[in-house]
ChimeraX commands (.cxc) that place a marker at each C-alpha (Angstrom):
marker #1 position -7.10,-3.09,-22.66 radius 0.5
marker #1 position -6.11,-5.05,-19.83 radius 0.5
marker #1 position -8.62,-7.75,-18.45 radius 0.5
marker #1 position -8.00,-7.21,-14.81 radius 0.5
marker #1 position -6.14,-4.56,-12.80 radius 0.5
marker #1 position -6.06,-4.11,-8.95 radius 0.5
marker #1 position -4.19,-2.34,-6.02 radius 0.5
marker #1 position -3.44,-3.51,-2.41 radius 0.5
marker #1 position -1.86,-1.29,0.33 radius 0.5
marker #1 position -0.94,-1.54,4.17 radius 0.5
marker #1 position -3.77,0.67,5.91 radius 0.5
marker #1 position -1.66,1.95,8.40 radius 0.5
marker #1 position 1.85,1.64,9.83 radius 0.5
marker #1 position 3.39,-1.81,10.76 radius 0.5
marker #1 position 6.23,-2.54,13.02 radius 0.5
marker #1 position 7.21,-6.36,12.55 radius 0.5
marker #1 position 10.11,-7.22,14.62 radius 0.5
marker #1 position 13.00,-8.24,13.58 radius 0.5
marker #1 position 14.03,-10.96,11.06 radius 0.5
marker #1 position 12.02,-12.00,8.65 radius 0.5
marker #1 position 8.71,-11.57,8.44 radius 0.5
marker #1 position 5.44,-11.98,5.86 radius 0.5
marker #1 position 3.55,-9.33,5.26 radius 0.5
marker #1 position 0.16,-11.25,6.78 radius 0.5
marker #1 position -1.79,-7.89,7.89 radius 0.5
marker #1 position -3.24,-4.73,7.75 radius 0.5
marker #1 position -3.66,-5.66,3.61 radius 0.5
marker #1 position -6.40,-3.34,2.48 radius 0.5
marker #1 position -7.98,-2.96,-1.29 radius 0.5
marker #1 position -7.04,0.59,-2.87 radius 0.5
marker #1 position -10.10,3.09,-2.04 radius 0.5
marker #1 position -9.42,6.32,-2.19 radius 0.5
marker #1 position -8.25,9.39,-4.90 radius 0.5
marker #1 position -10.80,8.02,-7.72 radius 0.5
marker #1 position -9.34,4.55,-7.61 radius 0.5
marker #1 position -10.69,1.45,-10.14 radius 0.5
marker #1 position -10.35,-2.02,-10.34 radius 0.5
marker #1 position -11.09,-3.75,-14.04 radius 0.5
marker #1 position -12.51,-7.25,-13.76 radius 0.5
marker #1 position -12.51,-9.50,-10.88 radius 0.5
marker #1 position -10.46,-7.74,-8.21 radius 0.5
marker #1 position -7.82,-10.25,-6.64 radius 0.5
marker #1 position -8.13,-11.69,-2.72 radius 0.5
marker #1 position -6.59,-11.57,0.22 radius 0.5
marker #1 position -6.03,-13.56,3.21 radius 0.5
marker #1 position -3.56,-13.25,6.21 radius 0.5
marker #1 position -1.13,-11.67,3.38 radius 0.5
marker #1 position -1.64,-14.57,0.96 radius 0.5
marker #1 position -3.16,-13.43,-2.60 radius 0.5
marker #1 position -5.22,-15.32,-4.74 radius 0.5
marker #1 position -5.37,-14.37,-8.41 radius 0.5
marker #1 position -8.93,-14.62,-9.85 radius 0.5
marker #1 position -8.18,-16.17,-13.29 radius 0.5
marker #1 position -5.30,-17.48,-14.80 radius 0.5
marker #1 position -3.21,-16.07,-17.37 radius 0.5
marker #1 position 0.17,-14.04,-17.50 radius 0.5
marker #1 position 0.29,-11.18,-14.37 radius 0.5
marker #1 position 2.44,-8.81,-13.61 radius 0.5
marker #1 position 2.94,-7.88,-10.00 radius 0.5
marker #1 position 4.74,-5.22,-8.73 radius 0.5
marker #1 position 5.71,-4.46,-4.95 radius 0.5
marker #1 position 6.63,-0.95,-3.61 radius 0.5
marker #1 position 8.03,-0.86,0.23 radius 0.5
marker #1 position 8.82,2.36,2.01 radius 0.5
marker #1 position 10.16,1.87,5.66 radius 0.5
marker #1 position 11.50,3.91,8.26 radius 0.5
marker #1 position 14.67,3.19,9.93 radius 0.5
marker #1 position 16.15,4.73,13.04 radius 0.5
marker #1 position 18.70,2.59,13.96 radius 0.5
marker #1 position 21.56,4.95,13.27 radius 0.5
marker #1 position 24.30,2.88,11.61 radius 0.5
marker #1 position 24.43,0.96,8.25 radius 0.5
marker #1 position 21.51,-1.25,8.15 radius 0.5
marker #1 position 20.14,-3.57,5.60 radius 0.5
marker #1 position 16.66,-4.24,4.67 radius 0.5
marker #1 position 15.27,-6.95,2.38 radius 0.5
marker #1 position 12.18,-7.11,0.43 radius 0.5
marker #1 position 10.55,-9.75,-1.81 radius 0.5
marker #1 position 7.55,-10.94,-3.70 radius 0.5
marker #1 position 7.08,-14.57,-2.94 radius 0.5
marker #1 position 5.37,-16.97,-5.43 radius 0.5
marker #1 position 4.31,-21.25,-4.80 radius 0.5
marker #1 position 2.91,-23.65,-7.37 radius 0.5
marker #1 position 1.78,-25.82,-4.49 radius 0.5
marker #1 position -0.46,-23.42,-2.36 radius 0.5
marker #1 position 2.73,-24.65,-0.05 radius 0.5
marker #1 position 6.25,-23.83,-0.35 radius 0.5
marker #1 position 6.97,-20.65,-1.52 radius 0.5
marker #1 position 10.41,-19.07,-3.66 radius 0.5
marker #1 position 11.78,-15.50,-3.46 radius 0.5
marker #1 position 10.61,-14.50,-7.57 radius 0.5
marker #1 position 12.03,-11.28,-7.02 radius 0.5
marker #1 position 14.16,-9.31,-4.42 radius 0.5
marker #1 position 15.95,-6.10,-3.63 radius 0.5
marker #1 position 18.20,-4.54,-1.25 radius 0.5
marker #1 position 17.52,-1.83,1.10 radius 0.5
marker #1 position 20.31,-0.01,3.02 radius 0.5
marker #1 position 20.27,3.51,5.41 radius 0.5
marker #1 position 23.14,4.99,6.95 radius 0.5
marker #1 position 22.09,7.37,9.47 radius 0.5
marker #1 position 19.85,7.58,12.45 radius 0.5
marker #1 position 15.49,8.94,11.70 radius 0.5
marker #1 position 16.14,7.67,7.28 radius 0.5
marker #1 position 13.58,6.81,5.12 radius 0.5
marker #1 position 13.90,4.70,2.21 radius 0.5
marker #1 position 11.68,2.66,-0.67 radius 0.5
marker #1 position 12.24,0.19,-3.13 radius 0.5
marker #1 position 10.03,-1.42,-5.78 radius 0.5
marker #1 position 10.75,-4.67,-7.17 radius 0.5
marker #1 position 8.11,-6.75,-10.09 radius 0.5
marker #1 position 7.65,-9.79,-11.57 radius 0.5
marker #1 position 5.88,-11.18,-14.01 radius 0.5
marker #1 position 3.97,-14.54,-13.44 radius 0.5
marker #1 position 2.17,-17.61,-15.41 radius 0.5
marker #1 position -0.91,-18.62,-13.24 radius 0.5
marker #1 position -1.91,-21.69,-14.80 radius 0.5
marker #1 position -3.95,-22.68,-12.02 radius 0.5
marker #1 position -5.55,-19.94,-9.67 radius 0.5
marker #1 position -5.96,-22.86,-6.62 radius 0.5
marker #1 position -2.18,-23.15,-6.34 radius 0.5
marker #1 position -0.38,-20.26,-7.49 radius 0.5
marker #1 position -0.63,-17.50,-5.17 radius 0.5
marker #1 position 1.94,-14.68,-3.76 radius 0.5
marker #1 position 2.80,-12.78,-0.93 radius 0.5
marker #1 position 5.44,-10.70,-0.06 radius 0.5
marker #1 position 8.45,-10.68,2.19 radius 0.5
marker #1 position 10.20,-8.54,4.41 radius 0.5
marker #1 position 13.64,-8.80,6.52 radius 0.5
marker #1 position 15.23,-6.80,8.90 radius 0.5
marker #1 position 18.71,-8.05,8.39 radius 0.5
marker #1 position 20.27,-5.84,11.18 radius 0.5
marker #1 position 17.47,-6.28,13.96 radius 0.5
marker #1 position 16.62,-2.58,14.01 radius 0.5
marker #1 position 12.78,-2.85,14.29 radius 0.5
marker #1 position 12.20,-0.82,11.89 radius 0.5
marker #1 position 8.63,0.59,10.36 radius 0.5
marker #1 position 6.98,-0.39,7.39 radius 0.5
marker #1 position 5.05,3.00,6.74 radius 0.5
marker #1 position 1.04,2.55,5.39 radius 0.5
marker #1 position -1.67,4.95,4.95 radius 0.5
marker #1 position -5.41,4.28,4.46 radius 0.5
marker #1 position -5.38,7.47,2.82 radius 0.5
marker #1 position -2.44,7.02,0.36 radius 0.5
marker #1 position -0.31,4.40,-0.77 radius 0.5
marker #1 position 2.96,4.17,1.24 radius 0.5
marker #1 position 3.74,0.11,1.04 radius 0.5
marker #1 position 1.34,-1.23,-1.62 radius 0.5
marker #1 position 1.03,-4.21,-4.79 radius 0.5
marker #1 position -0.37,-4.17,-8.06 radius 0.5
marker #1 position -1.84,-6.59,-9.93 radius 0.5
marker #1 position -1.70,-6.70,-13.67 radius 0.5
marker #1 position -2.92,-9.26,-15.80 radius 0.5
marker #1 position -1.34,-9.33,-19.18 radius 0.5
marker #1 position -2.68,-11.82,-21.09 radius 0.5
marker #1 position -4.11,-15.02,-21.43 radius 0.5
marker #1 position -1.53,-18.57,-20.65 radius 0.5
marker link #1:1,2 radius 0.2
marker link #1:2,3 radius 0.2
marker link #1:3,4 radius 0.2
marker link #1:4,5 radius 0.2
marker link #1:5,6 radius 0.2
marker link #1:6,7 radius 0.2
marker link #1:7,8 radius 0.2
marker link #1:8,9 radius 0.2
marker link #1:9,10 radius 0.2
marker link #1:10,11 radius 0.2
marker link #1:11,12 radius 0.2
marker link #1:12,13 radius 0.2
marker link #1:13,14 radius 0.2
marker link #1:14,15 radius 0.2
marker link #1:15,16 radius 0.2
marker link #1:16,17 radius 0.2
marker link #1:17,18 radius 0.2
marker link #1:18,19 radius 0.2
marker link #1:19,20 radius 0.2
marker link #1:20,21 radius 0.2
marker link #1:21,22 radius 0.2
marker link #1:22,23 radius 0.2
marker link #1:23,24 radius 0.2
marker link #1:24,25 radius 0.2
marker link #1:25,26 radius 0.2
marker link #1:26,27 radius 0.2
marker link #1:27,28 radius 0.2
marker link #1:28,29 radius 0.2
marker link #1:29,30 radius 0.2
marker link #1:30,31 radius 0.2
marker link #1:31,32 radius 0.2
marker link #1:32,33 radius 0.2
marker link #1:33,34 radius 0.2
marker link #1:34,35 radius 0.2
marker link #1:35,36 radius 0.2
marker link #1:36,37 radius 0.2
marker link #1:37,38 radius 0.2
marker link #1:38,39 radius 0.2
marker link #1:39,40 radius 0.2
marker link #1:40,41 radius 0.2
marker link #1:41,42 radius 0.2
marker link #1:42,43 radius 0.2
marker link #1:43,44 radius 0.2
marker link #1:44,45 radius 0.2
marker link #1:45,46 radius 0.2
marker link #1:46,47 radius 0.2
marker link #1:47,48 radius 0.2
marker link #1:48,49 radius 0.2
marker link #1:49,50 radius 0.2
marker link #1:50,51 radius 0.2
marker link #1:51,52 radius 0.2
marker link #1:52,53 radius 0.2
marker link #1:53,54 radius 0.2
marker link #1:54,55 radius 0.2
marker link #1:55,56 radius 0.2
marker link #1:56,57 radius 0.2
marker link #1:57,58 radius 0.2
marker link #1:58,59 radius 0.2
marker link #1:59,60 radius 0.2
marker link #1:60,61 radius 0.2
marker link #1:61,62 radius 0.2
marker link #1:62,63 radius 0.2
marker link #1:63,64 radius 0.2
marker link #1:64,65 radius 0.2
marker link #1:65,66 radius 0.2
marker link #1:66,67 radius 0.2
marker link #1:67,68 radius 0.2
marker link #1:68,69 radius 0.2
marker link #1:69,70 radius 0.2
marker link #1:70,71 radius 0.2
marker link #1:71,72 radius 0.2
marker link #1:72,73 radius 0.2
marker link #1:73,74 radius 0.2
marker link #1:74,75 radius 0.2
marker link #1:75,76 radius 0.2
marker link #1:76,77 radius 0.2
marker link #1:77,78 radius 0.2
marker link #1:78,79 radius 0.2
marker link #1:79,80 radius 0.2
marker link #1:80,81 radius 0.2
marker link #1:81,82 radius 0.2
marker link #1:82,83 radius 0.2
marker link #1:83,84 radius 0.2
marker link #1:84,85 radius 0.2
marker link #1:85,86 radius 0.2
marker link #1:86,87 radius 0.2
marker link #1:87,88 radius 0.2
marker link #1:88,89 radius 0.2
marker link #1:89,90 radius 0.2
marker link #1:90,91 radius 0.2
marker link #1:91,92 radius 0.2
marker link #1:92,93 radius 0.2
marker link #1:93,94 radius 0.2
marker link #1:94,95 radius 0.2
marker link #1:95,96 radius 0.2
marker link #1:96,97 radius 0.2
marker link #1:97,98 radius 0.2
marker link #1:98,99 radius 0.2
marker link #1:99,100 radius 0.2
marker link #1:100,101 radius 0.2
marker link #1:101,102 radius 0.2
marker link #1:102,103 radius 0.2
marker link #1:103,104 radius 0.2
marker link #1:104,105 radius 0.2
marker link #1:105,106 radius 0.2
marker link #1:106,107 radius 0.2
marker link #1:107,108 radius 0.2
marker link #1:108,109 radius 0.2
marker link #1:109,110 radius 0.2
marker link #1:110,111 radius 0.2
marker link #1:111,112 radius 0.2
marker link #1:112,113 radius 0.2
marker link #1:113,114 radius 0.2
marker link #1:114,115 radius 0.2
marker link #1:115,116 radius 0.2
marker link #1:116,117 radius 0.2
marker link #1:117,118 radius 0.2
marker link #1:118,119 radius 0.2
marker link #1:119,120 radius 0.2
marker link #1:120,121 radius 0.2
marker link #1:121,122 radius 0.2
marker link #1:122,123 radius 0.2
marker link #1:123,124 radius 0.2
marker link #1:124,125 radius 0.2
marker link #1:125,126 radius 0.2
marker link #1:126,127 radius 0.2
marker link #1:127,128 radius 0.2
marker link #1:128,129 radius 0.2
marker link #1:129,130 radius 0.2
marker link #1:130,131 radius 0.2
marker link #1:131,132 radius 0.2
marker link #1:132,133 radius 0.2
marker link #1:133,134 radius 0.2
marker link #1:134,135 radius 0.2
marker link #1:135,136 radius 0.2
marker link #1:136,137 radius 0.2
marker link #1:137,138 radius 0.2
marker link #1:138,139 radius 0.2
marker link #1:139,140 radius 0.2
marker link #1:140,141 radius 0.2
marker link #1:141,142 radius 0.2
marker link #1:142,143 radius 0.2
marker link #1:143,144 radius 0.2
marker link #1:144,145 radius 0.2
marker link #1:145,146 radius 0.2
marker link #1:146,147 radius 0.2
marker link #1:147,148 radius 0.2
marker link #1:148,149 radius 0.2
marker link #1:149,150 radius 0.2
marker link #1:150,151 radius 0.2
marker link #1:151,152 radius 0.2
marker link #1:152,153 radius 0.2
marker link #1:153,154 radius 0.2
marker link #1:154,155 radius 0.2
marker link #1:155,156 radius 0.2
view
């Protein structure tokens, strides 16, 4: 089986601004509906993730949002990865678009990553509201809405 498994989720919803922004808040652990973690569950702080051994994980990022800006608008999302606990690289990304006023819409987007050293490679995860709509990212304590996973694979 897998060594370690965990789930993060926004608790509630978030409305960033526009532009880009990290997702630095409202990060809670997975509670609810009969959830588990296996091994050492990974941490969190102001939206940075630390993994809690090293080895090969797989991450994957789901984003719902509400728009209601009512023409075409375009929505980014990423999972962000350093080496250096410092500068940090889009690892993966994806495209959101809506084309009419009061639209939802979700995208998930994964990558799989070599930690080699827990100190300095961490991830977060990215968000842009290309158009300057304000939109919502939606969150639930109750249910995943916006959430990660954390997957580790296998050994380095």
């Amino acid at each position: 089986g897998l060594p370690n498994a965990d789930f993060w989720r926004l608790n509630g919803d978030v409305q960033f601004g526009t532009s880009v922004q990290q997702i630095d808040s409202n990060w809670e652990r997975v509670d609810t509906d009969g959830y588990g973690v296996i091994g050492t569950a990974m941490t969190e702080s102001s939206g940075v993730f630390t993994f809690p051994a090293t080895g090969i994980w797989h991450i994957q990022f789901h984003l719902s949002l509400f728009a209601g800006g009512g023409e075409i608008e375009r929505f980014d999302a990423a999972i962000q990865t350093t080496a250096n606990n410092s500068s940090y690289d889009d690892a993966s990304f994806s495209h959101i678009s809506t084309d009419t006023t009061n639209y939802r819409q979700s995208t998930t987007i994964s990558f799989i990553l070599d930690v080699t050293n827990t100190s300095n490679i961490k991830v977060r995860f990215k968000y842009n509201d290309v158009n300057n709509t304000n939109s919502t990212l939606v969150g639930s304590t109750s249910a995943t809405c916006t959430g990660a996973s954390f997957l580790k694979l296998g050994d380095t």
